[in-house]
PDB file of N, CA, C and O in Angstrom:
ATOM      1  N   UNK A   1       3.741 -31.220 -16.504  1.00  0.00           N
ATOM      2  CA  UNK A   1       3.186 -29.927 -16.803  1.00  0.00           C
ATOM      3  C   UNK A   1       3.499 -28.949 -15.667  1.00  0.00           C
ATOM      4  O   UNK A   1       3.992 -27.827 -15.778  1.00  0.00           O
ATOM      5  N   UNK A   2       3.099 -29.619 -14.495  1.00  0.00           N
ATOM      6  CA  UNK A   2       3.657 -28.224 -13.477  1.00  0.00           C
ATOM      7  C   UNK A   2       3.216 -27.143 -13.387  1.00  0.00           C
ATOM      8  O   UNK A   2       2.039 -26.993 -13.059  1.00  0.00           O
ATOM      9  N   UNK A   3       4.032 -26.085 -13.653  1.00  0.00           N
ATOM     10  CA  UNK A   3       3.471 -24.806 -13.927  1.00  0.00           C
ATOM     11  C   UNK A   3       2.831 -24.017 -12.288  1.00  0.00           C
ATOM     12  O   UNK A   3       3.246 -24.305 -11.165  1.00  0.00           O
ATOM     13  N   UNK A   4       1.916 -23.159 -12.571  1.00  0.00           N
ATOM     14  CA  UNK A   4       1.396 -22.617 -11.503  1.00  0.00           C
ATOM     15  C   UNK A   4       0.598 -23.158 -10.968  1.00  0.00           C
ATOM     16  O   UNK A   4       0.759 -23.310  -9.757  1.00  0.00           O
ATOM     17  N   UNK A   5      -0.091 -23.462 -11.326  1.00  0.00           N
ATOM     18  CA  UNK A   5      -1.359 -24.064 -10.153  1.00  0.00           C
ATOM     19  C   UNK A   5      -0.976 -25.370  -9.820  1.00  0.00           C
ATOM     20  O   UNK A   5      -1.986 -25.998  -9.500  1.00  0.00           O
ATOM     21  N   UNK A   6       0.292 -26.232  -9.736  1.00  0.00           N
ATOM     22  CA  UNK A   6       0.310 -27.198  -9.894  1.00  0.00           C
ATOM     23  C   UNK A   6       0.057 -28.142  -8.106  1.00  0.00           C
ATOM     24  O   UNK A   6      -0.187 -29.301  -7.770  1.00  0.00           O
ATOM     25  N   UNK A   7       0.343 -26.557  -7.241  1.00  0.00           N
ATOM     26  CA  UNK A   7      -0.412 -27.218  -5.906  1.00  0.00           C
ATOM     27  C   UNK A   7      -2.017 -27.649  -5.562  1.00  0.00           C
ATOM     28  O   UNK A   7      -2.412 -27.998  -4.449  1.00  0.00           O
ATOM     29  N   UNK A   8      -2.579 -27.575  -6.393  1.00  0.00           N
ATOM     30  CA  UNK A   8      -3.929 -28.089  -6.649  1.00  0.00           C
ATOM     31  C   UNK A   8      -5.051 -26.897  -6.771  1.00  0.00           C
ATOM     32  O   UNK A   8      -6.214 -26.937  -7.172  1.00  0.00           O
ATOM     33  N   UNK A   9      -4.255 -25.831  -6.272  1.00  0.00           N
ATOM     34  CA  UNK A   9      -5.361 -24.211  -6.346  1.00  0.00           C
ATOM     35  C   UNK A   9      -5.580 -23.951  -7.816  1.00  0.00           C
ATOM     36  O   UNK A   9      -4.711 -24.145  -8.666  1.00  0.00           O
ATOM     37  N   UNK A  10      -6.646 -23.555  -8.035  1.00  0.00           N
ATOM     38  CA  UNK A  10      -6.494 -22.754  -9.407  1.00  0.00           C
ATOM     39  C   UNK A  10      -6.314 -21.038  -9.349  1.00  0.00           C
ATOM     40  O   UNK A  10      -6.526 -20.318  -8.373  1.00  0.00           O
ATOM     41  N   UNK A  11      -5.848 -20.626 -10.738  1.00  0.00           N
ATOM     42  CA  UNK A  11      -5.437 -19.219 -10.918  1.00  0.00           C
ATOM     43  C   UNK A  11      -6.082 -18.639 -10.004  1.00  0.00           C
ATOM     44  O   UNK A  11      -5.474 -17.799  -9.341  1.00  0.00           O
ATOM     45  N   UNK A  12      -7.424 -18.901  -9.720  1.00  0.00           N
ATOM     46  CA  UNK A  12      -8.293 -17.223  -9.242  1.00  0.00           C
ATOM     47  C   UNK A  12      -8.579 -17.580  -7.558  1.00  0.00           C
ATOM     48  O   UNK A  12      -9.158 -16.877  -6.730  1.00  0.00           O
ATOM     49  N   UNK A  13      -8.033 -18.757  -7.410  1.00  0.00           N
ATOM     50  CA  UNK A  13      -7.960 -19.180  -5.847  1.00  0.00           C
ATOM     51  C   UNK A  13      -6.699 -18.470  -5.237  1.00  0.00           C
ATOM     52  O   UNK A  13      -6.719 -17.816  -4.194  1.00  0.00           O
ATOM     53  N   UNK A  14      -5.389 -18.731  -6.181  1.00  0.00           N
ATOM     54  CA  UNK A  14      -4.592 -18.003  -5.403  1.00  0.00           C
ATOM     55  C   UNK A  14      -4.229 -16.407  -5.649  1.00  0.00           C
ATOM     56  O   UNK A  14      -3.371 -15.745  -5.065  1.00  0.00           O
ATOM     57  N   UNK A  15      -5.317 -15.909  -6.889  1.00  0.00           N
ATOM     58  CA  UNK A  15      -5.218 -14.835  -7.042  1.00  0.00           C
ATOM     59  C   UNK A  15      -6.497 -13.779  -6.022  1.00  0.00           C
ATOM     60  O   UNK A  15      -6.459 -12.551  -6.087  1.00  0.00           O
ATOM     61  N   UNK A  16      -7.377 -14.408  -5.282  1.00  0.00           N
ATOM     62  CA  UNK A  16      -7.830 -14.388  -4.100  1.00  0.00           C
ATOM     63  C   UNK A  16      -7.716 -14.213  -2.853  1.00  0.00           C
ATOM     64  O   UNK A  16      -8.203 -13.447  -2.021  1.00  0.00           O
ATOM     65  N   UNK A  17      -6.522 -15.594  -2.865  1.00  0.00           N
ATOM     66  CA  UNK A  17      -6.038 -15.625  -1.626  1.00  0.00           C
ATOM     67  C   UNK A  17      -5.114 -13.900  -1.104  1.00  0.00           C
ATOM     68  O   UNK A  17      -5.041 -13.072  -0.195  1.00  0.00           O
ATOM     69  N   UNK A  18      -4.546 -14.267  -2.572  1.00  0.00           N
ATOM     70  CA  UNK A  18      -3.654 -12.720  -2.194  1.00  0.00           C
ATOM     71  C   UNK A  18      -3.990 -11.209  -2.379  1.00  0.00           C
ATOM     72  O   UNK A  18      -3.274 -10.349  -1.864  1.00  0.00           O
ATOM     73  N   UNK A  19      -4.967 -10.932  -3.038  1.00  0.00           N
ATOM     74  CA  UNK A  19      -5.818  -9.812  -2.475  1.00  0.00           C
ATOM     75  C   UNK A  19      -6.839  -9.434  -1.021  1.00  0.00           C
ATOM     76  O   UNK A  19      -7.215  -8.332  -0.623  1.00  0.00           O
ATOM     77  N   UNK A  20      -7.025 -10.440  -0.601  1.00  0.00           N
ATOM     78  CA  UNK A  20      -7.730 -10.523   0.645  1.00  0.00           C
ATOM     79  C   UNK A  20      -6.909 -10.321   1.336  1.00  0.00           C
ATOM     80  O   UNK A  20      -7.218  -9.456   2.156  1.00  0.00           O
ATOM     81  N   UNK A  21      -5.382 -10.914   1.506  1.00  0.00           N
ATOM     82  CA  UNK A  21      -4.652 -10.825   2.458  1.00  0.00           C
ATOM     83  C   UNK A  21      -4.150  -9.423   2.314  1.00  0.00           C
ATOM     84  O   UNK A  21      -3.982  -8.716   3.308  1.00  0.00           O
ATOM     85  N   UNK A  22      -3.849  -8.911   0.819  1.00  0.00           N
ATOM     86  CA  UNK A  22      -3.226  -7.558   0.773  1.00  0.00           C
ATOM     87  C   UNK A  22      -4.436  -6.720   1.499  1.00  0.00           C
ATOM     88  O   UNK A  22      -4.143  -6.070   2.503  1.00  0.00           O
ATOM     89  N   UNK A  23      -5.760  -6.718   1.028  1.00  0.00           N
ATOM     90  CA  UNK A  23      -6.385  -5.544   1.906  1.00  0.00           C
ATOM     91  C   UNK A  23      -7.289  -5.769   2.943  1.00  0.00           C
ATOM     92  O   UNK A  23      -8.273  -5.057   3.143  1.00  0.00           O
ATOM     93  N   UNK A  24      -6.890  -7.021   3.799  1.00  0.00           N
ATOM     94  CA  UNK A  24      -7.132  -7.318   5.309  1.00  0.00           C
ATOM     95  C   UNK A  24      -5.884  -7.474   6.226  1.00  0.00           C
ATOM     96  O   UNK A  24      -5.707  -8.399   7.019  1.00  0.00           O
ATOM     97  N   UNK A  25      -4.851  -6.180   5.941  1.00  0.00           N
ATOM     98  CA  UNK A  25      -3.645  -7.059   7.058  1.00  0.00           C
ATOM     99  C   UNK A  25      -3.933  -7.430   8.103  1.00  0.00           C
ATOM    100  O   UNK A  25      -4.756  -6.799   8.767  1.00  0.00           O
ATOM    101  N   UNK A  26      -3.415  -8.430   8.514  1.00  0.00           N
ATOM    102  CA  UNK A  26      -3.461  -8.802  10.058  1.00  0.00           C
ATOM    103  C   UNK A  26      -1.982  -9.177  10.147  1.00  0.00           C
ATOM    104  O   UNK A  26      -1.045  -9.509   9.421  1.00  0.00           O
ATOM    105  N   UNK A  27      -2.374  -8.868  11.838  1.00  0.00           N
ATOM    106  CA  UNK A  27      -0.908  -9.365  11.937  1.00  0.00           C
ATOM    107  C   UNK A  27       0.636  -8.661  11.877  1.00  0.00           C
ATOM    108  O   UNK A  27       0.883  -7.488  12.156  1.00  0.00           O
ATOM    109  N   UNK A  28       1.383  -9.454  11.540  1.00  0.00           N
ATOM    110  CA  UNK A  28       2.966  -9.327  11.006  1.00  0.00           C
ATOM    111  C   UNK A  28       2.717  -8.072   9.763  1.00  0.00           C
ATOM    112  O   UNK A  28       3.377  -7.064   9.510  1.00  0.00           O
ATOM    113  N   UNK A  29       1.902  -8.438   9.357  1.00  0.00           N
ATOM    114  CA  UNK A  29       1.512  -7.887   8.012  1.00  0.00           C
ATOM    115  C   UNK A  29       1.095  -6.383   8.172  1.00  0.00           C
ATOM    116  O   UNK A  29       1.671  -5.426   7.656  1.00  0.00           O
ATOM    117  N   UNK A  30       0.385  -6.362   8.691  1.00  0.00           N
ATOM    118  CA  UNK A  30      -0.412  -4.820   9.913  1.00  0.00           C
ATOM    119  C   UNK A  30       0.512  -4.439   9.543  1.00  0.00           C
ATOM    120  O   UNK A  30       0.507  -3.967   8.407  1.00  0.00           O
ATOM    121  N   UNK A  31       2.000  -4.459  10.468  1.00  0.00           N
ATOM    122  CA  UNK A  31       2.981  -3.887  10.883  1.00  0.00           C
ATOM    123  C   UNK A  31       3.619  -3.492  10.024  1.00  0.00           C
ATOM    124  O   UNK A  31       3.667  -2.262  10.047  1.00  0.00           O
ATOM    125  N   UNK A  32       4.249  -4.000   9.110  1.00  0.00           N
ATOM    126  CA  UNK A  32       4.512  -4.190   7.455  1.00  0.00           C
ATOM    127  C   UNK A  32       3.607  -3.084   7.104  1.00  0.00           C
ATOM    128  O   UNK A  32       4.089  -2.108   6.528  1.00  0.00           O
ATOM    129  N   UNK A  33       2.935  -3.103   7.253  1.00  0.00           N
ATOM    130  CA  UNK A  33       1.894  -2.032   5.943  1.00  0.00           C
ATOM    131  C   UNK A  33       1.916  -0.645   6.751  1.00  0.00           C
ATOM    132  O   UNK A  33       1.755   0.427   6.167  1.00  0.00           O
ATOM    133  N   UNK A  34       2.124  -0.738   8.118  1.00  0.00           N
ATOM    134  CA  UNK A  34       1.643   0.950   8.835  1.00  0.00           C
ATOM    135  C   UNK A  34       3.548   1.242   8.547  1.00  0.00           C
ATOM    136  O   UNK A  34       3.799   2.375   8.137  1.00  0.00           O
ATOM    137  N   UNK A  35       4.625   0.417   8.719  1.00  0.00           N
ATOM    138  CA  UNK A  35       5.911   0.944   8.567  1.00  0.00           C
ATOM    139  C   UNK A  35       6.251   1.634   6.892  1.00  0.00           C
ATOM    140  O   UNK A  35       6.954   2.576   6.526  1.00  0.00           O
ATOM    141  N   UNK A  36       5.335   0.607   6.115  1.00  0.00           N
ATOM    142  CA  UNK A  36       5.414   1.561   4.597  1.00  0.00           C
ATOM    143  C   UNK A  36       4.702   2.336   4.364  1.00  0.00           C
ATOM    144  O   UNK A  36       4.979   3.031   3.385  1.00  0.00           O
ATOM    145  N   UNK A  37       3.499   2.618   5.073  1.00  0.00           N
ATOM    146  CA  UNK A  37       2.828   3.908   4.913  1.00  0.00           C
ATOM    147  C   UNK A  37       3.522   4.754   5.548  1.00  0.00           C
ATOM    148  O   UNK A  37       3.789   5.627   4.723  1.00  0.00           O
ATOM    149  N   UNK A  38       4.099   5.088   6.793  1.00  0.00           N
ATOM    150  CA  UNK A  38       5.303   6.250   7.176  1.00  0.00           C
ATOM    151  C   UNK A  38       5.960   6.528   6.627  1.00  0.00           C
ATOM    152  O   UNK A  38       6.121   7.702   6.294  1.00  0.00           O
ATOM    153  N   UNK A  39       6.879   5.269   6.155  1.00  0.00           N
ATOM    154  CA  UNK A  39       7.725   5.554   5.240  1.00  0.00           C
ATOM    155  C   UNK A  39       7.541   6.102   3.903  1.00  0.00           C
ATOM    156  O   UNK A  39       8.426   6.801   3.409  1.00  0.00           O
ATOM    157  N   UNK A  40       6.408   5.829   3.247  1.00  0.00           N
ATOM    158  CA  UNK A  40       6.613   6.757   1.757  1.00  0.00           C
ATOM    159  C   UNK A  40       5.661   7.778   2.314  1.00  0.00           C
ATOM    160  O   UNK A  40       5.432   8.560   1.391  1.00  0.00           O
ATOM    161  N   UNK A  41       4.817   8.239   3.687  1.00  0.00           N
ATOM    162  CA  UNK A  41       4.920   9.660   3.526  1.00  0.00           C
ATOM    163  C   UNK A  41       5.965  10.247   3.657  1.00  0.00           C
ATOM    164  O   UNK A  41       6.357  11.166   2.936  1.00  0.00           O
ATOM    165  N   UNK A  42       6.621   9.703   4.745  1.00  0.00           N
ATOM    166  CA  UNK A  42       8.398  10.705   4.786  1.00  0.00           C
ATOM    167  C   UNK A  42       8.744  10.965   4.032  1.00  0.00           C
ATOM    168  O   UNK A  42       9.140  12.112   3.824  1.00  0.00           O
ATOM    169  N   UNK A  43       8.788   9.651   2.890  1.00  0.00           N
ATOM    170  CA  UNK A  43       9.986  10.366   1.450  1.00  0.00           C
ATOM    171  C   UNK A  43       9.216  11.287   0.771  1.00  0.00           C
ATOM    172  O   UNK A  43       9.540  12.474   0.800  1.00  0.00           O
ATOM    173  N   UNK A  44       7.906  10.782  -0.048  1.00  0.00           N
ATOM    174  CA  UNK A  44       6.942  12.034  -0.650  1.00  0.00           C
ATOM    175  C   UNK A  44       6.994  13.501   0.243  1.00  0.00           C
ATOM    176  O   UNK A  44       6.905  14.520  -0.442  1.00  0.00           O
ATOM    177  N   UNK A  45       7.128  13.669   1.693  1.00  0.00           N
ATOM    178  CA  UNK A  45       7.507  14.650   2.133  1.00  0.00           C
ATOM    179  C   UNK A  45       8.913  15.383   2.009  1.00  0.00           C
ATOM    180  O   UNK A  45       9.044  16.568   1.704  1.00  0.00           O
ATOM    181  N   UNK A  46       9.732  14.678   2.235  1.00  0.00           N
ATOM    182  CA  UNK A  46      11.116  15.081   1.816  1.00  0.00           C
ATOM    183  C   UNK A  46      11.113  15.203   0.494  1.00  0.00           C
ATOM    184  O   UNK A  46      11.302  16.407   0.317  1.00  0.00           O
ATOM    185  N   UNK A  47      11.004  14.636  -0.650  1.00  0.00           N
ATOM    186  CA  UNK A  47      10.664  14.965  -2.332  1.00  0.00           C
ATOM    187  C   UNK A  47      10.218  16.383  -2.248  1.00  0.00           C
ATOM    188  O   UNK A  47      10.929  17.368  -2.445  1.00  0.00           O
ATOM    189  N   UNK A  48       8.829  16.367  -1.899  1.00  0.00           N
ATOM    190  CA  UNK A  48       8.333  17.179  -2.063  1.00  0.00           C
ATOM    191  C   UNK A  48       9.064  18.953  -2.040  1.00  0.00           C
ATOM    192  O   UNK A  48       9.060  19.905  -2.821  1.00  0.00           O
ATOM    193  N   UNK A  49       9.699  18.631  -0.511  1.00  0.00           N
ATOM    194  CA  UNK A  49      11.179  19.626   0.060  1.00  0.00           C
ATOM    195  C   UNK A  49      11.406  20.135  -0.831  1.00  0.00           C
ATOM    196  O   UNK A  49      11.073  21.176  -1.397  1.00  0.00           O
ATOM    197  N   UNK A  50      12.385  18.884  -1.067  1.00  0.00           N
ATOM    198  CA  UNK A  50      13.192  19.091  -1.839  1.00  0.00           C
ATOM    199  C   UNK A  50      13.108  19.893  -3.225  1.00  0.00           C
ATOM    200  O   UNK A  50      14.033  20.545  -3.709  1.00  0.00           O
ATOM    201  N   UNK A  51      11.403  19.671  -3.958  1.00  0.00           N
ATOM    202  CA  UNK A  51      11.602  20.145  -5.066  1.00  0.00           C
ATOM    203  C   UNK A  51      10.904  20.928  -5.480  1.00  0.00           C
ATOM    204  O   UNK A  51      10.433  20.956  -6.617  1.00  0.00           O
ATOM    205  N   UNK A  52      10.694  21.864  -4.403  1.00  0.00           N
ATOM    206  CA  UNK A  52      10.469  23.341  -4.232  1.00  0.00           C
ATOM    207  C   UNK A  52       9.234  23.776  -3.429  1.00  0.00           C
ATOM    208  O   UNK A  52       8.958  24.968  -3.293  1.00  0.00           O
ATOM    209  N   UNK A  53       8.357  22.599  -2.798  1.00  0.00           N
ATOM    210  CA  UNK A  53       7.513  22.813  -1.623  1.00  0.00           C
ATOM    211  C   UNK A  53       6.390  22.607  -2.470  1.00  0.00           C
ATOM    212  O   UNK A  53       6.435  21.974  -3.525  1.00  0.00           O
ATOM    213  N   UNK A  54       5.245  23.225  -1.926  1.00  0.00           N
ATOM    214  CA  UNK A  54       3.645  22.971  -2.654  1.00  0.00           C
ATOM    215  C   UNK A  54       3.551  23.818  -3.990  1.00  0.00           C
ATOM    216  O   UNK A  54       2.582  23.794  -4.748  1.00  0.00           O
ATOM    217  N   UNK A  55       4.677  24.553  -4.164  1.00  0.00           N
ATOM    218  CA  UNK A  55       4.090  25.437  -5.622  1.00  0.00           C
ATOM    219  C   UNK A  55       4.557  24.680  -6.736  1.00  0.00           C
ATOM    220  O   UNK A  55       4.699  25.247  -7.819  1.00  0.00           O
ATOM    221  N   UNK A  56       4.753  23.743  -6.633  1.00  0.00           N
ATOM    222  CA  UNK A  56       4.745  22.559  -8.084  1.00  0.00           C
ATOM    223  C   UNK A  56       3.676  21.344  -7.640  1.00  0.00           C
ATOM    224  O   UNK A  56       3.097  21.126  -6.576  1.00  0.00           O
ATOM    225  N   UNK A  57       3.674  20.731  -8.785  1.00  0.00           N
ATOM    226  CA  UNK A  57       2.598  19.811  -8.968  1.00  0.00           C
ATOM    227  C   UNK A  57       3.100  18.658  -8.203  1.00  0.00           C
ATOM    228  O   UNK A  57       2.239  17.827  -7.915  1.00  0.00           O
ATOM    229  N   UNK A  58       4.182  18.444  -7.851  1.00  0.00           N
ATOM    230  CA  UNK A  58       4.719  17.033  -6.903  1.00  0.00           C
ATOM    231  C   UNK A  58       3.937  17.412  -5.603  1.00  0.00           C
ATOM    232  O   UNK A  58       3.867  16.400  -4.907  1.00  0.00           O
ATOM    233  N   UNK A  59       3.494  18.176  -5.173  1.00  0.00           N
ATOM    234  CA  UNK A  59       2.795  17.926  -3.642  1.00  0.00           C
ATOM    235  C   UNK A  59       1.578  16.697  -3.853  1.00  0.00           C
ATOM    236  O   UNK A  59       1.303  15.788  -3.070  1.00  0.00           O
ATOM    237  N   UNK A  60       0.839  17.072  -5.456  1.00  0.00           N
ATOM    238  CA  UNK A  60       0.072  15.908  -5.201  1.00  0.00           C
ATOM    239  C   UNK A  60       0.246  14.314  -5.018  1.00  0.00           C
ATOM    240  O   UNK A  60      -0.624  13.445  -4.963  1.00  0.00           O
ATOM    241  N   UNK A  61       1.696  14.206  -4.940  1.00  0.00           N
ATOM    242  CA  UNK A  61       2.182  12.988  -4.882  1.00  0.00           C
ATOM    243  C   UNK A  61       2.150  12.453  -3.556  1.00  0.00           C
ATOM    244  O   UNK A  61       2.561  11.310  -3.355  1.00  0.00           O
ATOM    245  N   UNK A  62       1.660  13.234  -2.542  1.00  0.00           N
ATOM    246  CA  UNK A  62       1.094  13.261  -1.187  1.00  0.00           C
ATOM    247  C   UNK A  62       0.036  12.252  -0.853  1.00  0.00           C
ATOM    248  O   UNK A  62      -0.020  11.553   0.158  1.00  0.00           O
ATOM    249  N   UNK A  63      -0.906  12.297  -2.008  1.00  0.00           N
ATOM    250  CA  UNK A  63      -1.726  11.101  -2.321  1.00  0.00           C
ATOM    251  C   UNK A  63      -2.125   9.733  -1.735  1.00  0.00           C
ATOM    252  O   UNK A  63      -3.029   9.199  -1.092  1.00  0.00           O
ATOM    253  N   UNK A  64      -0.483   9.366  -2.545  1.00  0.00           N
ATOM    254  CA  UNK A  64      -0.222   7.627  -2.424  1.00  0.00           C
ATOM    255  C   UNK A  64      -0.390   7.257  -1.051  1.00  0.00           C
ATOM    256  O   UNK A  64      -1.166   6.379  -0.674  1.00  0.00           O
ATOM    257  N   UNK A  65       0.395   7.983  -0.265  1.00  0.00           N
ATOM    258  CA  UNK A  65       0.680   7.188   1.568  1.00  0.00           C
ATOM    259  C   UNK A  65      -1.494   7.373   1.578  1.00  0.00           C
ATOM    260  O   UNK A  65      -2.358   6.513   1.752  1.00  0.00           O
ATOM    261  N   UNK A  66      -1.583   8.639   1.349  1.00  0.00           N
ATOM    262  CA  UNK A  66      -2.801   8.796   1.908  1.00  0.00           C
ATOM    263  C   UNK A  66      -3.672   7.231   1.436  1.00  0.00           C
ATOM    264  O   UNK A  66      -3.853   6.274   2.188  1.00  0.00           O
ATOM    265  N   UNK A  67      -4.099   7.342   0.024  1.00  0.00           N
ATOM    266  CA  UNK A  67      -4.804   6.350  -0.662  1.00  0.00           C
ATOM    267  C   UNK A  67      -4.378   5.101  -0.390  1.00  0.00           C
ATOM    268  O   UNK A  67      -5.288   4.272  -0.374  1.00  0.00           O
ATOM    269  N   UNK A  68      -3.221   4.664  -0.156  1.00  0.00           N
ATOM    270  CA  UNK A  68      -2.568   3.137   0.080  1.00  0.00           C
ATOM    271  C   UNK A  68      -3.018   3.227   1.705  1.00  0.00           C
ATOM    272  O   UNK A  68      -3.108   2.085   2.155  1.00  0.00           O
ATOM    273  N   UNK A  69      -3.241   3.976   2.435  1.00  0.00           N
ATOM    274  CA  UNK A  69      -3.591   3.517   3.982  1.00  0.00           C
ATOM    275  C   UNK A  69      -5.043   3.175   3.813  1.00  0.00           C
ATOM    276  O   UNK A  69      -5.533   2.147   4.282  1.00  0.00           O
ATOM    277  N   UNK A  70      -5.822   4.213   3.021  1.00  0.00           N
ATOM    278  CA  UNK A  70      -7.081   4.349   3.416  1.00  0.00           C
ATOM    279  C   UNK A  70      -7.850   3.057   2.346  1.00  0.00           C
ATOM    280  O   UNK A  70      -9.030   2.707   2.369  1.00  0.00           O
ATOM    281  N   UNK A  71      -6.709   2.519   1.429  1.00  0.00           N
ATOM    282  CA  UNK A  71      -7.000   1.000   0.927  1.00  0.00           C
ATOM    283  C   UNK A  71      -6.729  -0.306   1.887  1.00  0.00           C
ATOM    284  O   UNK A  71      -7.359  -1.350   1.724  1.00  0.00           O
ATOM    285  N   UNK A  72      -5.734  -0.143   2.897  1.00  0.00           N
ATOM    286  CA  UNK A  72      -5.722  -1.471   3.758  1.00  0.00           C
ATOM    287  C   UNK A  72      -6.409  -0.948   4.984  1.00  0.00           C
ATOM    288  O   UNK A  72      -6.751  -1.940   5.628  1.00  0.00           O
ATOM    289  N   UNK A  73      -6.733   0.033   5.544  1.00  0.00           N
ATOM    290  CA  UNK A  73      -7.325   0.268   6.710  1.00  0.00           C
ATOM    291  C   UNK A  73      -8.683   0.806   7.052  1.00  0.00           C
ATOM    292  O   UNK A  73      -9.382   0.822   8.066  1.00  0.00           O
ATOM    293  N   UNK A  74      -8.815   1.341   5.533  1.00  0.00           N
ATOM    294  CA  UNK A  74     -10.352   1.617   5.506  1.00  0.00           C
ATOM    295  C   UNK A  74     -10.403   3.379   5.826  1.00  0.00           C
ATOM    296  O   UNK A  74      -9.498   4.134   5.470  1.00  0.00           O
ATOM    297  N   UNK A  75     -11.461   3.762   6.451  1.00  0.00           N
ATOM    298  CA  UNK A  75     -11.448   4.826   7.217  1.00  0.00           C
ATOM    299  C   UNK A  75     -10.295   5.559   7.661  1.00  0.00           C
ATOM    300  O   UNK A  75      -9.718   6.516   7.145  1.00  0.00           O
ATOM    301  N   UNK A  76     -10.119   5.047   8.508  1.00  0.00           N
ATOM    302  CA  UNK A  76      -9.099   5.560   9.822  1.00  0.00           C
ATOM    303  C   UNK A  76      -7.893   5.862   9.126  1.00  0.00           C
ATOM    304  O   UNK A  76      -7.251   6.899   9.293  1.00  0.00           O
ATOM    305  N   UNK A  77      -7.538   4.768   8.195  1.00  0.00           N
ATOM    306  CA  UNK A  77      -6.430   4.850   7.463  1.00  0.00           C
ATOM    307  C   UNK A  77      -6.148   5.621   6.671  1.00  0.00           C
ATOM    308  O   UNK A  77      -5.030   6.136   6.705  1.00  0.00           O
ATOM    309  N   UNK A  78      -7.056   5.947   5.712  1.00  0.00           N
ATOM    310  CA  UNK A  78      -7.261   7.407   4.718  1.00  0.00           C
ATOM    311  C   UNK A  78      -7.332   8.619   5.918  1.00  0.00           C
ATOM    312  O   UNK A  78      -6.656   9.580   5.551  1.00  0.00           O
ATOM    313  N   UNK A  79      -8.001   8.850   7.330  1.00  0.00           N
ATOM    314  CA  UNK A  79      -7.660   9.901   8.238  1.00  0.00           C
ATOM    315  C   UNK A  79      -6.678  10.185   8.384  1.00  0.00           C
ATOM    316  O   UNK A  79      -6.335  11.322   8.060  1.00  0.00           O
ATOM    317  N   UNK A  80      -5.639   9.156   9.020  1.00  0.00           N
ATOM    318  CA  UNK A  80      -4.729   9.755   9.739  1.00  0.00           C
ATOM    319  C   UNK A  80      -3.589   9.890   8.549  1.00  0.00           C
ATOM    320  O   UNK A  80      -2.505  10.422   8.789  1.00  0.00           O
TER     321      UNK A  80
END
């Protein structure tokens, strides 16, 4: 049978495991997560540039970096 759980975890153990880890980085992981939060503000900033500044509706796409920090870091992370 095999399949997924076949290392002895069940579904919601390793579907656990990997939400905790997504919104507690530590670590290697930290690093990983603050380099993709720069990075898609840069690009959402450059987009944004590019496609004609704040007087279209793409500025709110500004969002994501914001909301994806302030989901793994809490506070501080939605601040800065």
């Amino acid at each position: 049978m095999g399949g997924f759980c076949a290392s002895g975890k069940t579904l919601e153990e390793k579907l656990f495991f990997v939400l905790d880890n997504w919104h507690q980085p530590r670590g290697r992981n930290k690093k990983v997560a603050v380099i993709l939060i720069i990075f898609l503000f840069l690009a959402v900033s450059l987009f944004v540039y590019l496609t004609g500044g704040i007087q279209y509706s793409y500025f709110h796409s500004m969002y994501i970096p914001i909301i994806m920090g302030a989901l793994l870091f809490q506070i501080k992370g939605g601040a800065i």
